[in-house]
N, C-alpha and C positions, 0 to 999 in steps of 0.2 A: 463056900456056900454052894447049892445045887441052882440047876436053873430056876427051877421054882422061886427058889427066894430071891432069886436078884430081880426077878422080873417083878416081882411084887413088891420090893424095893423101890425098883425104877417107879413103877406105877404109882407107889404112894409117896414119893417122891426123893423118898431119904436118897437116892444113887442116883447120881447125874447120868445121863446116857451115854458119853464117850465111857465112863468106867464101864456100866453096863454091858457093850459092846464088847470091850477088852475081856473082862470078865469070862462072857460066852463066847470068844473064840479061841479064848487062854492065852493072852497076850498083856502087853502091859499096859496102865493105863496112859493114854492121850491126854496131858495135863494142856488147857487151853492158856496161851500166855494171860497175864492178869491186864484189867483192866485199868487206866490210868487215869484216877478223876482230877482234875484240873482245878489250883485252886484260885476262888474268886474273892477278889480284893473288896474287902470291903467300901462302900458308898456310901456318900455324907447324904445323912439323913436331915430333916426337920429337929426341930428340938423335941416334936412330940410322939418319934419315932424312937426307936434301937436303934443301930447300924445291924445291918444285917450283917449273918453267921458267915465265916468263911467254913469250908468244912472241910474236916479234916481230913488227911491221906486216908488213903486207900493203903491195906497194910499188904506188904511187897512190891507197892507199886513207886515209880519215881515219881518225884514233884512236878514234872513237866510245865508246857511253859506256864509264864503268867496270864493271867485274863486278856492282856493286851493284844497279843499275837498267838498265832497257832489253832489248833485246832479246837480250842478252850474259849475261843475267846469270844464272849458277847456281841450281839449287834440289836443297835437300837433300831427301832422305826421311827424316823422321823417325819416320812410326808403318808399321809393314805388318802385315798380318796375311790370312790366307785358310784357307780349306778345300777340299779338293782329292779326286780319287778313292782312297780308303784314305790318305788324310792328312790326319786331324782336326784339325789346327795346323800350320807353316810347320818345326817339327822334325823332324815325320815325314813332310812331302814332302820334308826335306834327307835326311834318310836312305833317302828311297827313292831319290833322285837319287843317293845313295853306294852304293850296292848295286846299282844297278843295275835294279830293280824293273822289269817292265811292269805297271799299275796296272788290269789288265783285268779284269772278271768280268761274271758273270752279269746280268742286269735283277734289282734290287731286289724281293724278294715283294713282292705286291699293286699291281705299277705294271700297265696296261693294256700289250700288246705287240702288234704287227702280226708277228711270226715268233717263235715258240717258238723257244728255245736262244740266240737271236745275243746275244753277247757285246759289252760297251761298257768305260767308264770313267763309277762314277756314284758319287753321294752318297748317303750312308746318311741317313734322317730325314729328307727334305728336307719331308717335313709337318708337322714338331714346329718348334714356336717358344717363347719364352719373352716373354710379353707382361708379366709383371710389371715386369723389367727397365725397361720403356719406360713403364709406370706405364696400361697400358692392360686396357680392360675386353675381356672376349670379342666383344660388337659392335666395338666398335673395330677390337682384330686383324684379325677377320673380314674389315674392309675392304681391308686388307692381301692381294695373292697372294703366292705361295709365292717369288718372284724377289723382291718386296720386303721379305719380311721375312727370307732371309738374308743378303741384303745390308745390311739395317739393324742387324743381331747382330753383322757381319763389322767394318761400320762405327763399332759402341759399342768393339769390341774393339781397333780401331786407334786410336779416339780418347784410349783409357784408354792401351796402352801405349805411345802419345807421351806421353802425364802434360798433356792437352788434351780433360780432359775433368770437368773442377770450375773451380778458381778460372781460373788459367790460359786457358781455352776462353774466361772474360769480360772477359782482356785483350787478348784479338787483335782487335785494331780497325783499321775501314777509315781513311784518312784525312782523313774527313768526322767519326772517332770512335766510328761503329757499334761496337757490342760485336758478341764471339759471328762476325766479318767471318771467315767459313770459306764457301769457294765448293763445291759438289755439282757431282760431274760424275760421272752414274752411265751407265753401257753395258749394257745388258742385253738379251738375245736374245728373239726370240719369246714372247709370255705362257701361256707353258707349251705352245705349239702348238695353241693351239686354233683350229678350223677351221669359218668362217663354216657356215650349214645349204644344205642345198642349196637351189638359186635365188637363195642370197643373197651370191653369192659374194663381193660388193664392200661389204655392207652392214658398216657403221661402229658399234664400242661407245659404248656414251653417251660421252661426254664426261667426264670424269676429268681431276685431274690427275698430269701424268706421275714418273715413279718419281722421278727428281732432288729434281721439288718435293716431293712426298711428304715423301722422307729428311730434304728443307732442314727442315720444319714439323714431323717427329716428334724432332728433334734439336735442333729452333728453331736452326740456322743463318742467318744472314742475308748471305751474300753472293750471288756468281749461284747461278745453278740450272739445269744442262743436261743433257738427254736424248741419249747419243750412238748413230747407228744406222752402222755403216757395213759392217757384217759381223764378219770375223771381225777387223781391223782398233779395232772399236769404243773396247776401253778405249785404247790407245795412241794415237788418234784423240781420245778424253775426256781422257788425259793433257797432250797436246800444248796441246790448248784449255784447259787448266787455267792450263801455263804460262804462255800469253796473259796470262790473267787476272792472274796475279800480277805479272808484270812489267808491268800498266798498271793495277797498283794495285789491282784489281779487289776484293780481300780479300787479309786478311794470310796465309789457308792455305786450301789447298787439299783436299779430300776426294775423290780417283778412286776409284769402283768397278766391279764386274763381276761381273755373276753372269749362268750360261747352266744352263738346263735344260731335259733330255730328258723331256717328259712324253706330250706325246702323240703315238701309235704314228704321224704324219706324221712325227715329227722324230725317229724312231729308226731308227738303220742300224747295222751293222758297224761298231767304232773310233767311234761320237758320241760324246761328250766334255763332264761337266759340270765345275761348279767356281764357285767366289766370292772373290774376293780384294778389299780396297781398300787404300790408301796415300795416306799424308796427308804433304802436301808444303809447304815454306817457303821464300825467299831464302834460299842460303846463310848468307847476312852475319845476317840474321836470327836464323838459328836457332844461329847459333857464339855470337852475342852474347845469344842465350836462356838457355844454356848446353846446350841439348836434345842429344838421342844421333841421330847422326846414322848412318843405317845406308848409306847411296851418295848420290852427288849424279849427278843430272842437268843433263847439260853442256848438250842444246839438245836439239832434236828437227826433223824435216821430214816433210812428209807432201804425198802429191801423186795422183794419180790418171793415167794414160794417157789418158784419153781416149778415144778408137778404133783408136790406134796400135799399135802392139804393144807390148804391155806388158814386154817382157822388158830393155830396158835401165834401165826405171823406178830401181831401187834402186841402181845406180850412182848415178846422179843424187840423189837423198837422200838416198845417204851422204856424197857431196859437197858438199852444203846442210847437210846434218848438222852435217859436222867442220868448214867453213867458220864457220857461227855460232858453235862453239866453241874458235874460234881455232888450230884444227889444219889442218895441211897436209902430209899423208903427198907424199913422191916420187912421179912416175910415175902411169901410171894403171892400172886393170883390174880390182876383185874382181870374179867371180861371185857373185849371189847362191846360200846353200846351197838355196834352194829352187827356181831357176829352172834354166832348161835352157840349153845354150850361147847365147850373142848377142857379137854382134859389136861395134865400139868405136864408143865415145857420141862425142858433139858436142864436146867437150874435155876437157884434163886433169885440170879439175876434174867431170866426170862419173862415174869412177871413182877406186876407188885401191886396188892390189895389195893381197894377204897382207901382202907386204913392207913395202909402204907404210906400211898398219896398223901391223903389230908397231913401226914409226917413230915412231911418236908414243904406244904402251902400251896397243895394240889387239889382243890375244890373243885375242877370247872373241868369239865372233857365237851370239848366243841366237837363233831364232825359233819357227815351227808345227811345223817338221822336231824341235827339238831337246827337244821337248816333248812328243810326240807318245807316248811310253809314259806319261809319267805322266798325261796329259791327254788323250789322244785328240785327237779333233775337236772343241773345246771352243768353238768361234765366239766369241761375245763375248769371253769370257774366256781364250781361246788370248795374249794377252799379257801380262794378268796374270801368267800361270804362267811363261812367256819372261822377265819383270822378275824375277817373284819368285826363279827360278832363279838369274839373272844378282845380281842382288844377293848371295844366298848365297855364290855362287861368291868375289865380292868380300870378303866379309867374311871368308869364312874362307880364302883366297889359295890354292884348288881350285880345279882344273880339273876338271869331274866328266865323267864319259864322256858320250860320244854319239855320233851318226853318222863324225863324224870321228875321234874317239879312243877307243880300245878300251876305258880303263881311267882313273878316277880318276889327277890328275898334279898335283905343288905345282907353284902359280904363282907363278913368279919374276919380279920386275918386269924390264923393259925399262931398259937403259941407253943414254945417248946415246953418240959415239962418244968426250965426254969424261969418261965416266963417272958422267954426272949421272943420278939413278935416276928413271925415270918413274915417274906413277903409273896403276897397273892399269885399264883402260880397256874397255869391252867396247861391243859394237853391238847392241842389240837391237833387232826389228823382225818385222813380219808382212805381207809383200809379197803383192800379186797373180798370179795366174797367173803359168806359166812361159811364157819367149820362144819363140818357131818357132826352127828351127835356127841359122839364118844372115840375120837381117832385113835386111844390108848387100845380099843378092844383089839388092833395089831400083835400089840405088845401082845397083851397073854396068849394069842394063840400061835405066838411065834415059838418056832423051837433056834437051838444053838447054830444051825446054819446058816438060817435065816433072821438074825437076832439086830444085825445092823441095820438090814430092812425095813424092818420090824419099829425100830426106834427112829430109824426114818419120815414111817409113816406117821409116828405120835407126834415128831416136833418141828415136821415139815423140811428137813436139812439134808444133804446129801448123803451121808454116812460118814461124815468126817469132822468135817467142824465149820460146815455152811460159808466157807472163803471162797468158792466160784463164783468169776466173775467181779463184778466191781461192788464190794461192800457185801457179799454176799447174794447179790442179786441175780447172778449167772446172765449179765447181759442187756440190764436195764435201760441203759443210757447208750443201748445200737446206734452208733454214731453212723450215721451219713449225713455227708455234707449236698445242699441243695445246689449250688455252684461255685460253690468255693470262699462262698463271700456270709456265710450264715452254716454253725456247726446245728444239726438236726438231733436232738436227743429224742430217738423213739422204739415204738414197734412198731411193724404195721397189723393192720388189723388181720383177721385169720379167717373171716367172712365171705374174701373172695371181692369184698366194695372200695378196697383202698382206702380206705378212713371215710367212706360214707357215713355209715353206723359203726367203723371199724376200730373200734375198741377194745375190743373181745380178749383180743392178744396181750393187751395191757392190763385190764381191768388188777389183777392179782398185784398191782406195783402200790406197795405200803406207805406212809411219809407222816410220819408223827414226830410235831413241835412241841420243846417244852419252852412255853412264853410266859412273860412274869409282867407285875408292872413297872412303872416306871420309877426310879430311883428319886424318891423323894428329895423337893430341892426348900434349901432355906425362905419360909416367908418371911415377906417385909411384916414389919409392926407394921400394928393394927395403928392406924390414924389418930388421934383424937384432936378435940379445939376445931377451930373455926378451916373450913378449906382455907388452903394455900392459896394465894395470890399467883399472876399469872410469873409463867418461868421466863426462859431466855425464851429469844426467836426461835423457830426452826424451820427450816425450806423443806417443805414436803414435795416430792417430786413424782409423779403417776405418766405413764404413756403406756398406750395401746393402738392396734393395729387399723384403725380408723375410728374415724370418729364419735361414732354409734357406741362402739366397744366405749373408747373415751369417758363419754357420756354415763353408758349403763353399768360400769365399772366402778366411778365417780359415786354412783348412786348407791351401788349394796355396800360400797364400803362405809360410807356416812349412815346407812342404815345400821350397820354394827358397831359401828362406835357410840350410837344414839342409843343402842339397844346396853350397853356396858355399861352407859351412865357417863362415861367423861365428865363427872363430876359439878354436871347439871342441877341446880335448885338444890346445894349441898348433900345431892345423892350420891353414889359409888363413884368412886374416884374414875374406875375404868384404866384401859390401858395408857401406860407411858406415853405423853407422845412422844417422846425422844425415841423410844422405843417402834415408836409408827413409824417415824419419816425414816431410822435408819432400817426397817422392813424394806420400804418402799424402795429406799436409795438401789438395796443390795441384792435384797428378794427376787425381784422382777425382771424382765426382759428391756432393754431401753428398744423400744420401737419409734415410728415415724407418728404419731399422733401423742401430741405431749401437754401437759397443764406443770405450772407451778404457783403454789401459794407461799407466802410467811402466815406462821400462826404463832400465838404462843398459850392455848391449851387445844387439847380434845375436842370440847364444846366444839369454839373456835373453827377447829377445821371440819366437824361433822356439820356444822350450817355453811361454809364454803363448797366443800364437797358437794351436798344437797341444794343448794343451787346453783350450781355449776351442771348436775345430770339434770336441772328443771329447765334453764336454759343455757345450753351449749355451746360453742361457737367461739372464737373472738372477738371480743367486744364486747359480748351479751352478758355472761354471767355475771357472777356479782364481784362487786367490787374487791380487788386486790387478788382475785383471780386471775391467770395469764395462760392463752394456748395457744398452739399452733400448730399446723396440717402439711406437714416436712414431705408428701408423697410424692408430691409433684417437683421436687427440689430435685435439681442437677445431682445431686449427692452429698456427701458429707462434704463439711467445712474444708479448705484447705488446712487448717488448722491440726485437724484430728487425727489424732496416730503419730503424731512426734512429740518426741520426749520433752523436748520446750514446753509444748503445752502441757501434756504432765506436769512440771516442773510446776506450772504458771497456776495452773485451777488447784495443785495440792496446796500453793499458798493463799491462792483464793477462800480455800476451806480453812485454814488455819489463822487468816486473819478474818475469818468472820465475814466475809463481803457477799453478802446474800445476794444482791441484786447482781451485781455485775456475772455471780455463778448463773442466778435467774436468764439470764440475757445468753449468755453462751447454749443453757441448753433450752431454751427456745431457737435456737440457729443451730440446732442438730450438734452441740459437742456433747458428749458423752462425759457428764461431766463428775459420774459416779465411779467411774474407772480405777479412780487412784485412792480413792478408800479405801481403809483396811479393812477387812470385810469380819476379823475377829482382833480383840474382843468388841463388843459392843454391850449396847442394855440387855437386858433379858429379852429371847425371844417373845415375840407377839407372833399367835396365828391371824392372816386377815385374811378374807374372802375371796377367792380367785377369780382371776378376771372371767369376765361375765361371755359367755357364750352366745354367737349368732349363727347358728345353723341354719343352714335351708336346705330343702329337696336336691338331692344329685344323682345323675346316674349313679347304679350300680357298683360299678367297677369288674376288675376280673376276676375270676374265678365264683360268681357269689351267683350264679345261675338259682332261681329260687325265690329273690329279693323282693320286695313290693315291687308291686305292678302298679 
């Protein structure tokens, strides 16, 4: 065929562009190795579900591995948690998201401003911390700036409400046996916008280590530890490299977070956008066989960068790497991305794939910066946080919540195959680079056979070969410098000349699009009927926090959600298990020096103990058959603590049932949850995370900007 026709080929799609190329410079074609989708084992469903589809090989391709390991294999999310603008928890950004909210106001009193009046999306308090929590003195904090310590409050709060953050947190072990094998991958923006003095434009902060490692050493985690910069891109960029980690063993869980703030009057504009979110992630298989609550799983992830190309067919292209690693293969090719501008058709059928396509395999939902943008503004770092956390909600509660495309809140009904098999709920989230030029194909026709690789270059954004520069195609994305040896840096720096003041510029083009689904339907108990149960056995619930106040206010929102469940009150909703409470409580939590223990033997029971225990405090005071005690001032742990005797002594304490005498030891500081098996247990219960006491603190370093 003559040039003419290949090109018009290429262009309308029928010729992929490596033939193209070959073609026009008369050479043979560049066949790309095939792609190998991974198959997924099917999941016990409800009785009023299917088991979902495993799907079938990819033809020429191997079976590779199972879902379990490798680069195939799921990961659930089990903790999230964030604060957002006028959303103090992940309930009241779901209700802003239901209502519709735009989450705009004012600059917070006392922040510095380069323009009176202009309006953003920001955080209330963002100077108040609580350093007790973390068992730290006012120097200590101090050392702390303002992006590291809400992220590290964001981060206790997702470790607690996975119930990974006491006994449990010291079973996650690497495969070497490390305890504590939880990997830190934190994204955070600019340090507060502070801006070198003049003549020193390029001059460098001491030496530090970076927030990651920070978190790793104030949480004592011990798996990696990464810094991710890549703009607005960053957390889903520290996500993606999370996964790495887990599927090559790296640590048994994973910790992503994200925190961005607008402090100093450089980094304030019309629509800035702050926010903090993290989510702590595990193997699927892992975490069904932990028995943990699993709130969505992550099918796979691709991330990639343009290059110099034009950036606008980029996210075809990683949705196709996307749904490929996760064993999906919509019909047909084409989505636009919602935030790019028209472009023309990528290099093959796997570079795109329809609306249609999508909804094919249980693709309804495309989260990104567009569909976030009232509740979040311009949130950089953290603009994907709030894109997951959204998407997530969505899944869980099987909503459709409004946005650019849809007017209004809509139930989401699953996808069925054409034999009536039910998919499950599927969504794409992502935070793409720029948009495309109109028509990047008009290269193509007016390239002649010299210039033909070019040419096809410039349509599909690739280097002329097969887009493998660099890592994953990105030619460079993850610029490793390390900050002092103790924290790996994945970034770029900015190309503005401000050192990541505003300096994003150089990033902006880094792509990262999630295929997330929900959560794998689990067996419900029968429905109830006849008269409520009678009360059960005993059970020792056991609660400690880092003083008393926490104690107290801790004591309180827990009793208020178990009051709010029903615990089976005036023959209303049964509510959660308490078996299921006390062994949260047991295993969940951190054992600190401010301690309560009660016997209950329901729900009710312990949410009116609870509630008057945070109504009056104290020992002695609260109500009857409540017990606490204020361990800060003690010499230290018991002699007792940490020799296997005692092990030996409290496992048969628990196994012959001796509540009081277990009550007694840990009121005198033994730890007397240690020797629990931390699985199997009841079915997870979410409970409400210990209750936060921030106050006012300085600054800290680097956050020049801060309230004043």
């Amino acid at each position: 065929m003559d040039t003419r026709e290949i090109l018009t080929r290429f262009k309308g799609g029928t010729l992929r562009r490596e033939h193209a190329v070959a073609l026009l410079a008369g050479t043979s074609p560049v066949v790309a190795p095939p792609v190998v989708a991974l198959p997924v084992a099917a999941l016990p469903v409800a009785a009023d579900r299917e088991p979902l589809p495993t799907p079938g090989p990819v033809p020429g391709a191997d079976a590779g591995d199972g879902p379990g390991t490798g680069a195939g294999m799921p990961c659930a999310v089990v903790g999230i948690q964030g604060r957002f603008p006028q959303a103090g928890d992940l309930e009241a950004f779901w209700r802003n998201g239901l209502q519709g909210r735009i989450a705009e106001a004012a600059l917070p009193g006392g922040r510095r401003s380069a323009c009176a009046g202009w309006r953003g999306h920001f955080l209330d308090g963002v100077e108040e911390f609580d350093p007790d929590l973390f068992g730290l003195g006012a120097r200590e904090a101090a050392g702390l700036d303002l992006r590291e310590r809400l992220l590290a409050q964001s981060a206790w709060q997702t470790l607690e409400s996975a119930g990974y953050a006491g006994a449990r947190l010291e079973r996650l072990t690497a495969p070497d046996g490390t305890a504590r094998s939880v990997g830190v991958y934190a994204a955070l923006g600019p340090a507060g916008g502070a801006l070198p003095g003049t003549g020193h434009r390029h001059t460098a902060p001491p030496p530090r280590p970076g927030p990651a490692a920070r978190l790793s050493r104030l949480l004592d985690l011990r798996g990696p530890s990464l810094s991710v910069d890549s703009g607005d891109s960053s957390f889903l960029t520290a996500l993606h490299l999370a996964l790495g980690g887990l599927r090559a063993g790296e640590c048994a869980a994973a910790l992503v977070g994200a925190v961005e703030l607008r402090l100093h009057p450089a980094c304030q504009r019309p629509g800035a956008g702050e926010g903090v979110a993290a989510v702590l992630l595990k193997p699927l298989a892992a975490a069904r066989a932990d028995g943990d609550r699993v709130h969505a799983v992550i099918r796979s992830s691709a991330v990639g960068h343009p290059g110099r190309a034009a950036p606008g067919p980029q996210y075809g292209r990683l949705v196709g790497r996307a749904l490929a690693a996760a064993g999906l293969r919509p019909p047909g090719t084409g989505p636009q991305h919602p935030d790019a501008g028209p472009q023309g058709p990528d290099s093959g059928p796997q570079s795109e794939a329809p609306d249609a396509g999508l909804e094919a395999v249980g693709v309804a939902l495309q989260e990104s910066s567009r569909t976030v943008a009232a509740l979040v503004g311009d949130a950089g770092a953290v603009t994907g946080a709030a894109a997951l956390v959204r998407a997530v909600g969505q899944l869980r509660h099987a909503v459709l919540l409004a946005g650019p495309d849809r007017p209004a809140p809509a139930a989401w009904e699953p996808a069925r195959r054409d034999d009536g098999t039910v998919l499950p709920r599927r969504a794409l989230v992502s935070v793409p680079g720029p948009a495309a030029p109109a028509d990047p194909t008009d290269a193509v026709d007016a390239a002649g056979p010299a210039d033909a690789g070019d040419a096809a270059d410039a349509a599909d954004g690739t280097d002329g070969t097969d887009g493998t520069d660099g890592t994953d195609g990105t030619d460079g994305v993850y610029g490793v410098e390390g900050t002092d040896g103790t924290d790996g840096v994945y970034g770029v720096e900015g190309t503005d000349g401000t050192d990541g003041v505003e300096g994003t510029d150089g990033v902006e083009g880094v792509g990262v699009v999630l295929v997330v689904e929900e959560a794998p339907a689990v067996p419900r108990a029968p429905a109830r009927t006849g008269p409520p149960p009678g009360p059960g056995p005993a059970e020792l619930v056991l609660l400690s926090a880092a003083t008393p106040a926490h104690l107290a206010a801790t004591a309180g929102r827990i009793a208020a959600r178990l009051s709010d469940g029903g615990g089976g009150r005036d023959g209303g909703p049964a509510g959660p298990d308490l078996a299921a409470v006390a062994h949260e409580l047991r295993l969940g939590r951190a054992v600190l020096r401010c301690r309560l223990a009660v016997t209950v033997r329901t729900v009710a029971e312990l949410a009116d103990a609870l509630a008057g225990f945070a109504a009056y405090p104290g020992p002695g005071t609260g109500p009857a058959g409540v017990r606490s005690a204020d361990l800060r001032t003690a010499a230290g742990p018991p002699l007792i603590e940490g020799l296997e005797e005692t092990r030996a002594y409290v496992a048969a304490l628990w196994q012959g049932g001796r509540l009081e005498q277990l009550t007694r030891l840990w009121l005198a500081g033994v730890d007397v949850c240690a020797v629990l098996p931390a699985h199997p247990g009841p079915a997870a219960v979410e409970l409400p995370a210990t209750v936060l006491r921030p106050r006012p603190l300085e600054p800290g370093p680097g956050t020049d900007g801060a309230p004043q």
